[in-house]
SETOR-585940 format. One line per 8 residues: number of its first residue (from 1); their letters; for each residue x, y, z of C-alpha. Coordinates in pm, 1 decimal, decimal comma. Example, Ala and Ser with C-alpha at 12.3 -4.5 7.8 and 13.67 -1.06 7.14 Angstrom:
REM SETOR-585940
1> as> 1230,0/-450,0/780,0 | 1367,0/-106,0/714,0
This chain:
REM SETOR-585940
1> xxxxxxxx> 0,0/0,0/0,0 | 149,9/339,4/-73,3 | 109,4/447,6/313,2 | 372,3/179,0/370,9 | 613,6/321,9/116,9 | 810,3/171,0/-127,6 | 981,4/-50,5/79,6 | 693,1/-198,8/296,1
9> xxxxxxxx> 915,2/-268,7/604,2 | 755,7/-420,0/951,6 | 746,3/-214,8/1261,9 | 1089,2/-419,6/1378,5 | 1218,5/-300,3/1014,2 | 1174,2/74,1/1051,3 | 1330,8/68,8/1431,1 | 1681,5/-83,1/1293,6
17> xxxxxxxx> 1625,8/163,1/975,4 | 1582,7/435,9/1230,7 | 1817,0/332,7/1500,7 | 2052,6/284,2/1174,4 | 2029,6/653,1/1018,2 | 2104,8/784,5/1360,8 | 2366,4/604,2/1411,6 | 2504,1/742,2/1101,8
25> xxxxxxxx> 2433,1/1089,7/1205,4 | 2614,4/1012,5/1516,8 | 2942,5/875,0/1397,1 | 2968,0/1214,5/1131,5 | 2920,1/1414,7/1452,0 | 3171,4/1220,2/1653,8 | 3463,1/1141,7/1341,4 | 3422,9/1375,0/1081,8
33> xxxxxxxx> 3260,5/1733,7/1343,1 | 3470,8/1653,1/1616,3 | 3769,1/1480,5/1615,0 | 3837,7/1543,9/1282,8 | 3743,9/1896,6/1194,9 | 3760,1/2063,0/1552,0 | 4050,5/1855,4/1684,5 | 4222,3/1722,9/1366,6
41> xxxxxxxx> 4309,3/1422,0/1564,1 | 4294,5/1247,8/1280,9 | 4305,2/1257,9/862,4 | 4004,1/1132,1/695,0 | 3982,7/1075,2/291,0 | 3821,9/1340,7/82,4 | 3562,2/1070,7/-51,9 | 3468,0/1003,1/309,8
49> xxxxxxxx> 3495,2/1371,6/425,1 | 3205,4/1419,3/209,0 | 2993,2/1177,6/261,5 | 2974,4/1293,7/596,5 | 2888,4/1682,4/496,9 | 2612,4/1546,8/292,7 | 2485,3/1300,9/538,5 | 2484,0/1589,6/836,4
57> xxxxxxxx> 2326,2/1816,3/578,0 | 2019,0/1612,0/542,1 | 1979,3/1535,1/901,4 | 2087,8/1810,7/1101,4 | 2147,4/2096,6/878,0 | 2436,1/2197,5/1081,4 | 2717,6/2361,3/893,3 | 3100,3/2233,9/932,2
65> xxxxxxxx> 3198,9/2568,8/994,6 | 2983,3/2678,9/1240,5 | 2977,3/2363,3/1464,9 | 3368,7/2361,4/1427,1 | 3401,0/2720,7/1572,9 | 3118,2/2666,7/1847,8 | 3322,4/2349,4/1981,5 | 3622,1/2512,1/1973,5
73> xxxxxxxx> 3525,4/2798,4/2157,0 | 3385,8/2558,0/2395,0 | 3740,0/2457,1/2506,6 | 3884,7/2806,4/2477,7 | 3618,0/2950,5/2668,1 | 3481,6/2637,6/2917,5 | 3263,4/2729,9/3201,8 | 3316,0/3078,0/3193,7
81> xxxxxxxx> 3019,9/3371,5/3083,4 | 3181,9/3343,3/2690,0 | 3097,2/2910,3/2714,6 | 2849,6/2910,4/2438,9 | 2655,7/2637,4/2638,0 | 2796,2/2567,7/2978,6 | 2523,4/2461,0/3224,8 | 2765,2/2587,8/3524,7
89> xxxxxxxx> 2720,2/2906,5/3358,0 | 2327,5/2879,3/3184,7 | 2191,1/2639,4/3418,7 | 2172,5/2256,4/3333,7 | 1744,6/2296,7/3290,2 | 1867,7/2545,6/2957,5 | 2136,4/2340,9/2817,3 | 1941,3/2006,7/2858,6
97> xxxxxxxx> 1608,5/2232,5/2708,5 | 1768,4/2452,1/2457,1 | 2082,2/2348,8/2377,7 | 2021,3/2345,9/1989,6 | 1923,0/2703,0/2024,0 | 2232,9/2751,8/2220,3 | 2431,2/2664,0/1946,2 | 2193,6/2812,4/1664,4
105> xxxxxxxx> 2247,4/3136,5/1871,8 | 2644,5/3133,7/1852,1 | 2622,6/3046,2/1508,6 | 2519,0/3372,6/1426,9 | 2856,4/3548,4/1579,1 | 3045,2/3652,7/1321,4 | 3388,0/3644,2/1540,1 | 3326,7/3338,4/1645,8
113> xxxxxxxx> 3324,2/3194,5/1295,5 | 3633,9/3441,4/1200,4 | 3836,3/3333,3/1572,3 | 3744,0/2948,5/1582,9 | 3603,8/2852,2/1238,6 | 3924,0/2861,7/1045,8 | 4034,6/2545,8/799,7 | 3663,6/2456,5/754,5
121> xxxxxxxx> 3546,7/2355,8/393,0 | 3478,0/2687,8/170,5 | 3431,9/2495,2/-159,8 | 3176,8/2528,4/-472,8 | 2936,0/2313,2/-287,9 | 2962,7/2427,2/50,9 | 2921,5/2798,1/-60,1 | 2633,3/2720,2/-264,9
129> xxxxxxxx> 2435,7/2444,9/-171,9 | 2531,6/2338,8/223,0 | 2518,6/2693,7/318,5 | 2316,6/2827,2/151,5 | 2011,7/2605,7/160,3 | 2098,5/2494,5/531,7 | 1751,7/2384,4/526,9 | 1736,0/2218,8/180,8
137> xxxxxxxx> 1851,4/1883,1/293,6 | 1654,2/1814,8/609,7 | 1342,1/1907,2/370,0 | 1514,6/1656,8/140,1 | 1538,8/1409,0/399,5 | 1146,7/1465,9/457,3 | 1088,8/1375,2/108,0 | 1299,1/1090,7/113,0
145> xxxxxxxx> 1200,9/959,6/423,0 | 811,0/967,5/324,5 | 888,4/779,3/6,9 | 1069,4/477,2/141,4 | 870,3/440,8/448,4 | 530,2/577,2/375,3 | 349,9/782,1/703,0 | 607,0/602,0/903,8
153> xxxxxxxx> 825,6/813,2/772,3 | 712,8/1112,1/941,8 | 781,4/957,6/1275,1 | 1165,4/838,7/1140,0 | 1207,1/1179,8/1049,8 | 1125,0/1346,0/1352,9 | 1369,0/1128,1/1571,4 | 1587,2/1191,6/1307,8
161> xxxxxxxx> 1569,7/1575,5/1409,9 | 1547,5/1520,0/1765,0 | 1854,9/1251,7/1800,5 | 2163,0/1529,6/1776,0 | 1994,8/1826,9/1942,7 | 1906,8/1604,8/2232,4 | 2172,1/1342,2/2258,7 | 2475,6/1560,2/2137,7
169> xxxxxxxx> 2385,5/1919,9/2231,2 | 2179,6/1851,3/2573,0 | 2289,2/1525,4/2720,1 | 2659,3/1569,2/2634,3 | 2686,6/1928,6/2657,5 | 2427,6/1951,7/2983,2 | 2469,0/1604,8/3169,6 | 2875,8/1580,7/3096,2
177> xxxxxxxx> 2897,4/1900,5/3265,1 | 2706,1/1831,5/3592,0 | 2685,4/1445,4/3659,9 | 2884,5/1143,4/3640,0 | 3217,1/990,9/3706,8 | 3578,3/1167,5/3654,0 | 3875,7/997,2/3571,8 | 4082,5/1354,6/3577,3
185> xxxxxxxx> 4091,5/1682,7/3692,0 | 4055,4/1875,3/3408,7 | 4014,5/2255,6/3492,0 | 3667,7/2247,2/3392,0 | 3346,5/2026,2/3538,9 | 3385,3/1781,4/3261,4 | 3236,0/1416,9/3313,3 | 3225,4/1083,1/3150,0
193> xxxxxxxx> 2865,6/931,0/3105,8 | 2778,3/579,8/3070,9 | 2647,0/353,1/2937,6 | 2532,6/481,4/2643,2 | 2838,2/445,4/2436,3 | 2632,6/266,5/2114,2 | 2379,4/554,9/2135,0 | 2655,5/883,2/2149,3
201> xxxxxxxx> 2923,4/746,0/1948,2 | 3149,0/751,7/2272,8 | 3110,7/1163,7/2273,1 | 2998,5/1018,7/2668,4 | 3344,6/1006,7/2774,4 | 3301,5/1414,4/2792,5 | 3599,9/1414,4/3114,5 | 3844,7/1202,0/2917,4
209> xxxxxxxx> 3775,8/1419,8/2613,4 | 3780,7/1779,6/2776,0 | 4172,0/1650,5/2925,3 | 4293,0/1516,1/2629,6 | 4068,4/1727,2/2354,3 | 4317,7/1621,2/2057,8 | 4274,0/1276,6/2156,4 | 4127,3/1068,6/1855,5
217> xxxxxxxx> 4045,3/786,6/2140,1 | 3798,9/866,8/2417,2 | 3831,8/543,5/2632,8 | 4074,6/586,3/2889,5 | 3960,7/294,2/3107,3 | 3962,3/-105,2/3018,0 | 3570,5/-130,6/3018,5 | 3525,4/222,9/2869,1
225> xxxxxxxx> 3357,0/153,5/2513,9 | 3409,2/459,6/2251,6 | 3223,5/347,2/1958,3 | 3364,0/662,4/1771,2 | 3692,4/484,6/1799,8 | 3591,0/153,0/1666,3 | 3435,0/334,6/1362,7 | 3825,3/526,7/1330,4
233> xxxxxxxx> 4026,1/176,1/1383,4 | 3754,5/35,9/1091,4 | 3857,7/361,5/875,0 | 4201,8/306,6/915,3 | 4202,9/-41,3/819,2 | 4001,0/58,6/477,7 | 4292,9/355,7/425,4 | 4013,2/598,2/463,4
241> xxxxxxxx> 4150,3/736,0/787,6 | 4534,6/803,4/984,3 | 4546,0/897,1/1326,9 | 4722,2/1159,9/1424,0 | 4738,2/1204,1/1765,7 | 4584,5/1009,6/2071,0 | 4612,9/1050,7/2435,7 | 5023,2/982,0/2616,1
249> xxxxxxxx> 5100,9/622,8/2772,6 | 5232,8/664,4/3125,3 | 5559,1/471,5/3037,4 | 5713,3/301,0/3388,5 | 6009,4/163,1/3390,9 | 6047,4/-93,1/3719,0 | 6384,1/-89,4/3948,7 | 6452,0/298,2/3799,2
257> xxxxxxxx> 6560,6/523,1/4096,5 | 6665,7/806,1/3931,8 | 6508,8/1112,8/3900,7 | 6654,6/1286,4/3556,4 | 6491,0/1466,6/3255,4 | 6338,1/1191,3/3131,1 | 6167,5/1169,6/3412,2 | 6081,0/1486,6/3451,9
265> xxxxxxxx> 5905,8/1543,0/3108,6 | 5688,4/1162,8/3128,8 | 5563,3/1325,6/3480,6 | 5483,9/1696,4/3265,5 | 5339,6/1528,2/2954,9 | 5117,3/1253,8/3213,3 | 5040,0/1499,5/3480,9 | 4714,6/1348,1/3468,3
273> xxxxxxxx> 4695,1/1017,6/3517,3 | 4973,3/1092,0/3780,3 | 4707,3/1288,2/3993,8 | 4486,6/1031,2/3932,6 | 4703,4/803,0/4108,0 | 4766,8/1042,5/4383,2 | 4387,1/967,5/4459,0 | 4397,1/602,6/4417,2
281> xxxxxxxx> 4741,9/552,2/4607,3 | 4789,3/834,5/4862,8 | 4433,9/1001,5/4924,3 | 4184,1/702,2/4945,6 | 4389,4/487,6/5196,7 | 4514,2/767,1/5400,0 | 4121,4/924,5/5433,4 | 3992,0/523,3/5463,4
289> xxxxxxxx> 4257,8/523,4/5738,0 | 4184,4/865,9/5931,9 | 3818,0/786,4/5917,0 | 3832,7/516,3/6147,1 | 4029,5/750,6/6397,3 | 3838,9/1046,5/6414,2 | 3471,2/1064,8/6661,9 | 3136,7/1095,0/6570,2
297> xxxxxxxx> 3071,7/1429,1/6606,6 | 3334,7/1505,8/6291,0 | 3261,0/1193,0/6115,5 | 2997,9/1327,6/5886,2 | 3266,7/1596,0/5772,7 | 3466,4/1337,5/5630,3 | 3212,6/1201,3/5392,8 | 3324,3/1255,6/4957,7
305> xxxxxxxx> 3639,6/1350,1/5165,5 | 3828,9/1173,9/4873,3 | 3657,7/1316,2/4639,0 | 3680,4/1654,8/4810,8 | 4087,2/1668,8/4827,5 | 4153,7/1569,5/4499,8 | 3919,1/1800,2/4338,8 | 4037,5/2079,1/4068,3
313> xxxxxxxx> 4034,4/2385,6/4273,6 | 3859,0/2633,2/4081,0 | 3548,6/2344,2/4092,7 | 3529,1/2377,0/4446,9 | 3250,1/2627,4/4596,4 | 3259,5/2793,0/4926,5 | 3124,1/2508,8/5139,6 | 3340,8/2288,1/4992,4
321> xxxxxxxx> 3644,4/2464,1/5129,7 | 3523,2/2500,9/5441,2 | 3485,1/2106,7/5464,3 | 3778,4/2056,7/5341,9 | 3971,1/2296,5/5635,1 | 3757,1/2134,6/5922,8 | 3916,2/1830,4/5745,5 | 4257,8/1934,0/5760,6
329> xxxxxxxx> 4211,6/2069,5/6099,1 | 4128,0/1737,0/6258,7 | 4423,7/1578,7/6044,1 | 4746,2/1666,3/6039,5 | 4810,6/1405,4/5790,6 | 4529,7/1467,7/5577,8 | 4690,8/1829,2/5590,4 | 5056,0/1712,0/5434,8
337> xxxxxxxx> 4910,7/1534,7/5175,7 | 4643,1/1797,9/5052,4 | 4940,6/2053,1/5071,2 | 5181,7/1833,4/4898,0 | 4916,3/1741,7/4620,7 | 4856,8/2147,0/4546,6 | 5239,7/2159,9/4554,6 | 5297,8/1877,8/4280,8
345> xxxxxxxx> 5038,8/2043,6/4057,8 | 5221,1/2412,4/4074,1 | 5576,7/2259,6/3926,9 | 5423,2/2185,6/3626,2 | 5224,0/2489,4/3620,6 | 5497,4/2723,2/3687,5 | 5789,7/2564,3/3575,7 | 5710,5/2406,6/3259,5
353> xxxxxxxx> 5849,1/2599,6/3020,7 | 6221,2/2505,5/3166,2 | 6299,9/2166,7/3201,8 | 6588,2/2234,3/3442,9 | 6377,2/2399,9/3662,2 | 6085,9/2170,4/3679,9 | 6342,2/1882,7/3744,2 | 6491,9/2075,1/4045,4
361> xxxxxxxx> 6146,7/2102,5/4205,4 | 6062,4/1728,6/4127,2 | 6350,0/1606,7/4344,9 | 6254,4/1849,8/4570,2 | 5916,3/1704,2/4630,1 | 5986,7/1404,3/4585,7 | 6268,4/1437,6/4939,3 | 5992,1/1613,8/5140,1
369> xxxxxxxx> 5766,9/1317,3/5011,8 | 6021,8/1038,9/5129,6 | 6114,3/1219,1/5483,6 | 5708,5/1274,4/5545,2 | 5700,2/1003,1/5778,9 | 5347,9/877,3/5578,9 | 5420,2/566,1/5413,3 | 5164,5/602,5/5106,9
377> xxxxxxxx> 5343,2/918,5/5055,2 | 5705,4/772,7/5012,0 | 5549,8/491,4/4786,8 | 5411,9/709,5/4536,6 | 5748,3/959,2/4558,7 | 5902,8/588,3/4464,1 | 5681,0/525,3/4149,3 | 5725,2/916,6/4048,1
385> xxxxxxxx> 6096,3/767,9/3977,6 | 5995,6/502,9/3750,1 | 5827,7/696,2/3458,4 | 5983,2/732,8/3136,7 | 5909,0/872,9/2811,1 | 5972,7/564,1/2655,1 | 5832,5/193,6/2779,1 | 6164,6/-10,6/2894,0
393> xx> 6358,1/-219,7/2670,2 | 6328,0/-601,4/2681,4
């Protein structure tokens, strides 16, 4: 029957169709939008490259350009007043609501298309089709969709509409700025999401992204699933993709006691995943064990207490510093190691630009760490030894 269209599918039919097309959608947002164009994390094939225009032309009518200077700005600009869509700043209710308007909104500042949009495709087609019938192709999609899939198609289309502006530019944009897990302090509130992987392309994995933004891998973790990446590994293997750049190994080399300028630049270039550490190895156990010592009437100050001393700094609001000095007050231990972590991030921060500098305030940590007299301390002042920027030779 012509309501059915011309492919007469079953209701189980048109969901995979559906859930098909926007997965499409999602893996041009993920490869071609973000790491490719914003980040160039990686090199895609011109064949490929516009495939992807034209497929993000019929379904979200979003412009290279524009989303490319929006995202970048993003990172320049992350939860502060100039954050085209920061829910710290707008309030997660408007991101989550309006964040397609956010972005339609900052589309239509001209610097920042001139400051962020630059190396974005300016060719015959762009400048006279993809721009300038932005809506052409979702009308086309319309058409198409009807035609295939009969009144159905009205529904397919819709979601079709609705999957990046909700998904991409509320979840991702709203939720990975206010909930979920963090596997770094990153300066900014950035958070990893899960489980929807499958469903966002791995664009979830906001915290891993927003500390290593040039990253063409989101998974950090073992059970962390980006399917952006799998979709980039299957590119590569078809030549239709090289990666350029992905996140830095934390090289250790076992039984190495030395503290020297290889050392000093794996520590720099995996500052991370170093604090990270500093949670796992020296904050947990040492709050795990001062819990059990203080009384009752502090106790309930001592709850997210791990969570509260390795925090980024600029996260932390007012109440949260007072916790953290009633805290420090009833621990004297808690006290070194909150001090020393603050200390370990400002070498980097101020001495970074000299390696001979940064490596004389290493070892200088790293002595106050081993003649502490806390014993989770002088392990981790041990394993600071044992990076490398190379892995060790067999």
């Amino acid at each position: 029957m012509w309501y059915n269209g011309f492919l007469d599918l079953s209701a189980w039919q048109l969901l995979a169709v559906t859930l098909l097309m926007t997965h499409v959608t999602i893996v041009s947002v993920t490869v071609y939008l973000h790491r490719y164009s914003a980040h160039r994390a990686l090199e895609l094939n011109a064949g490929l490259k516009h495939f992807f225009r034209f497929w993000l032309w019929l379904t979200t009518a979003q412009n290279t350009r524009e989303w490319t200077a929006i995202h970048r700005k993003h990172h320049a600009k992350c939860e502060t007043v100039d954050d085209p869509h920061s829910p710290v700043i707008k309030g997660l209710s408007t991101v989550l609501r309006k964040g397609a308007e956010l972005y339609r909104e900052e589309a239509q500042n001209p610097e920042t298309l001139r400051i962020y949009g630059k190396n974005c495709p300016e060719d015959w087609i762009e400048r006279n089709l993809y721009s300038r019938y932005k809506m052409g192709g979702i009308v086309l999609m319309a058409v198409i969709d009807l035609l295939l899939f009969g009144t159905a198609g009205i529904t397919i289309w819709a979601v079709q509409m609705m999957w990046i502006p909700f998904w991409a530019a509320g979840v991702v944009n709203g939720l990975g700025h206010a909930v979920g897990y963090r596997n770094f302090e990153c300066r900014d509130a950035a958070t990893n999401l899960v489980p929807w992987g499958i469903i966002i392309g791995g664009e979830e994995l906001h915290n891993n992204h927003h500390t290593y933004p040039n990253s063409a891998k989101l998974s950090v973790k073992r059970w962390e699933f980006d399917a952006g990446w799998a979709w980039i590994k299957l590119f590569t293997w078809l030549r239709l993709a090289k990666v350029q750049r992905v996140a830095p190994i934390a090289h250790r080399v076992e039984g190495k006691g030395q503290l020297d300028m290889d050392t000093a630049m794996a520590i720099l270039n995996n500052r991370f995943q170093i604090m990270a550490q500093y949670r796992k190895l020296v904050i947990a156990p040492l709050v795990k064990q001062e819990l059990a010592k203080v009384d009752d009437s502090v106790r309930h100050q001592f709850r997210r207490a791990k969570r509260l001393l390795s925090r980024e700094t600029s996260l932390l609001e007012e109440r949260h510093h007072a916790r953290i000095q009633t805290m420090l007050e009833h621990s004297q231990s808690l006290k070194t190691i909150y001090e020393k972590r603050l200390a370990l991030q400002q070498i980097w921060a101020r001495t970074s630009a000299n390696g001979h500098d940064m490596l004389a305030a290493i070892k200088e940590w790293v002595h106050e760490a081993e003649t502490s007299g806390i014993h989770s301390l002088r392990e981790f002042a041990d394993q600071l030894k044992t990076y490398s920027l190379r892995p060790a030779t067999a």
